[in-house]
N, C-alpha and C positions, 0 to 999 in steps of 0.2 A: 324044288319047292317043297315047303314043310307047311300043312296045316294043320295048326294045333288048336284043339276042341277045345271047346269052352272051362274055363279054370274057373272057380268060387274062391272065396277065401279058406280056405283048407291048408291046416297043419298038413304035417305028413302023420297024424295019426288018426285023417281023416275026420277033423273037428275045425269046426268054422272058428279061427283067432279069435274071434271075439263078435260083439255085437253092434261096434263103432265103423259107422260106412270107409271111414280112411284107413282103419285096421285092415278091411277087407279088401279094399283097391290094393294094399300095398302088399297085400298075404297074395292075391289074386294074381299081380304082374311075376309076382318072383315064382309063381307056378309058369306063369306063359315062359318066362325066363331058362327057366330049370329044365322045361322041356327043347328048345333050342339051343341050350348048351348039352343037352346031352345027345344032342343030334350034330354035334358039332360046332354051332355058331354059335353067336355071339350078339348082344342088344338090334347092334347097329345089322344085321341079316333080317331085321323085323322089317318087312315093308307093309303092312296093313294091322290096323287094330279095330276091334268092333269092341265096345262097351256096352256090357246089355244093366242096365240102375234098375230097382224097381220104384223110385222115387229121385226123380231127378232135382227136384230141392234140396235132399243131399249131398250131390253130386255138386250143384251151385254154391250153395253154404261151406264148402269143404274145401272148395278147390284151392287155400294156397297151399294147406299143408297136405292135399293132392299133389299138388305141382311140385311139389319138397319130395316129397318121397317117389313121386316118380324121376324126376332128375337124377333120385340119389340111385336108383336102379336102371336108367336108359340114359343118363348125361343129358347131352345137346341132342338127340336125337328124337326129330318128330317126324314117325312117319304116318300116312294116312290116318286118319282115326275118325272112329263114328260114335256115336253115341244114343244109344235107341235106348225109351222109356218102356220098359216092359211091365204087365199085372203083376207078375209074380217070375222066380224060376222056380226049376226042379228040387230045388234040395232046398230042404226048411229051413228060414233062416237066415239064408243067401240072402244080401243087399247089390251083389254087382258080379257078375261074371266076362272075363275078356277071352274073347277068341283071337290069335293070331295066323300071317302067314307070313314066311320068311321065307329068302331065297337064301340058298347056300351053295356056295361056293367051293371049288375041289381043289 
């Protein structure tokens, strides 16, 4: 099993993509992504997602071209997923962070 800690929308030069919440869903998955490929796996090894929003009427308001960009980065694959409204996260700025866990296979 792989749990991978909570992603923000972060480049890799450690700068949040931008300041549009679907910018950051989709900066945010390819971090959970990038970490389970380089532990070996692959979309479909995700069996849990937790979404932490600080505003979940973005979240609402967003979601088809959420659902566009996560398809275009996980396909048909839905596993588990939560979605919790939080105050605020750690890093300024942040609109949504995802924590995963995968099983992987040998």
């Amino acid at each position: 099993m792989l749990f991978v800690a909570g992603q923000v929308g972060w480049t890799d030069r450690a700068e949040l993509v931008s300041d549009r919440f679907a910018d950051q869903f989709d900066q945010a998955l390819a971090n959970v992504l990038s970490v389970v490929r380089a532990a070996g796996g692959t979309p479909d090894a995700i069996a849990r997602l937790t979404i932490f929003v600080t505003d979940k009427t973005q979240y609402l308001s967003g979601q088809r071209e959420i659902g566009e960009r996560y398809r275009a980065r996980m396909g048909r694959h839905y596993p588990p997923m939560t979605l919790v409204e939080v105050r605020a996260l750690l890093e300024p700025g942040a609109l949504v962070e995802i924590e995963a866990t995968a099983v992987l296979t040998k």
